[in-house]
N, C-alpha and C positions, 0 to 999 in steps of 0.2 A: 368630365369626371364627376363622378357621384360624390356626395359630402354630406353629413348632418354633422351639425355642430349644433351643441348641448350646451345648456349652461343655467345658473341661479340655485343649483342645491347648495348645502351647508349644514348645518350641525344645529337644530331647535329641538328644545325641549318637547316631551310630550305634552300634545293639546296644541301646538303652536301650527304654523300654516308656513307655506312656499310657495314660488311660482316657476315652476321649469320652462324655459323657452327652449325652441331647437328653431334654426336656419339651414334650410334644405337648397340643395343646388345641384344643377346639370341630372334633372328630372325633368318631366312636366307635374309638376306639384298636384296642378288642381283633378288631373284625370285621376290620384292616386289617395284608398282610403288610406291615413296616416295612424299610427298608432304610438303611444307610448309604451316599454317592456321594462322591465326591471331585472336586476337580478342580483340576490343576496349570496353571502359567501358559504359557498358551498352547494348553492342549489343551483335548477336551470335558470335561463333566462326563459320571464316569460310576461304573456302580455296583458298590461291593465288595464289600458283602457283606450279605443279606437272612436275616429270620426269619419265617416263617409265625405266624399266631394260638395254635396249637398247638405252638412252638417249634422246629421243622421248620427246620436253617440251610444254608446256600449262600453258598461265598466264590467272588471271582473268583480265577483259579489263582494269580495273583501273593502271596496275601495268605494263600491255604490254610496252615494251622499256624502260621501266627504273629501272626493274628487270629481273635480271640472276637465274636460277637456275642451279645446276650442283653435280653430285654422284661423287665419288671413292668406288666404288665396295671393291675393296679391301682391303681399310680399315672401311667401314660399314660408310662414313658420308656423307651427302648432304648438300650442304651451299646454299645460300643465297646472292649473290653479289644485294645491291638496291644502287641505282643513283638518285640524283633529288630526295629528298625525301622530301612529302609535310607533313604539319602538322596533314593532315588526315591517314598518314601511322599509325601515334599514336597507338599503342596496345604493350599487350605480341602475340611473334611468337613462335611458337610449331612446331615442326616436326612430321610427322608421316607418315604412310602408309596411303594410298588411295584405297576404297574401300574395306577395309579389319578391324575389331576391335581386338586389343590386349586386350583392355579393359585397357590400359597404356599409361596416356600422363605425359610427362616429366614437368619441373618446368616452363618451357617456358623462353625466354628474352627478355626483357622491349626495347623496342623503342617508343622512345620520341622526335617527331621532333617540334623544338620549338625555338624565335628566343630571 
């Protein structure tokens, strides 16, 4: 059974920072680029920023420099380090694979930048 499980958003003022972690399972983690997605109320969901198998990253422009992404393979999770977060980060963030459907997205977690 496929799973990500999301977790570490919360509610910081603008400027302030977070670290999203997700725990992926009943994959093979490390053959798969992993990606973070987002999505604010009322928009799509869509994707900010991914890491290839081999650590290889890509943000969408919004997010460049003042989001990190980063894997441990070896324990199946990919996190989320954001900096400077503006009130437009505002969504639930979801992990998942990139270019590929489980057809399983996990609960997602709420970030909320807001002063």
């Amino acid at each position: 059974q496929v799973q990500f499980v999301e977790s570490g958003g919360g509610l910081v003022q603008p400027g302030g920072s977070l670290r999203l972690s997700c725990a992926a399972s009943g994959i093979n983690f490390g053959v798969y680029v992993m990606g973070w997605y987002r999505q604010a109320p009322g928009k799509q969901r869509e994707l900010v920023a991914h890491i290839t198998n081999s650590g290889s990253t890509n943000y969408q422009n919004s997010v460049k420099g003042r989001f990190i992404i980063s894997r441990d393979n070896a324990k199946n999770t990919v996190s989320l380090q954001m900096h400077s977060l503006k009130p437009e980060d505002t969504a639930v963030y979801y992990c998942n694979a990139v270019g590929v459907s489980f057809g399983s997205w996990g609960q997602g977690t709420q970030v909320t930048v807001s002063s």
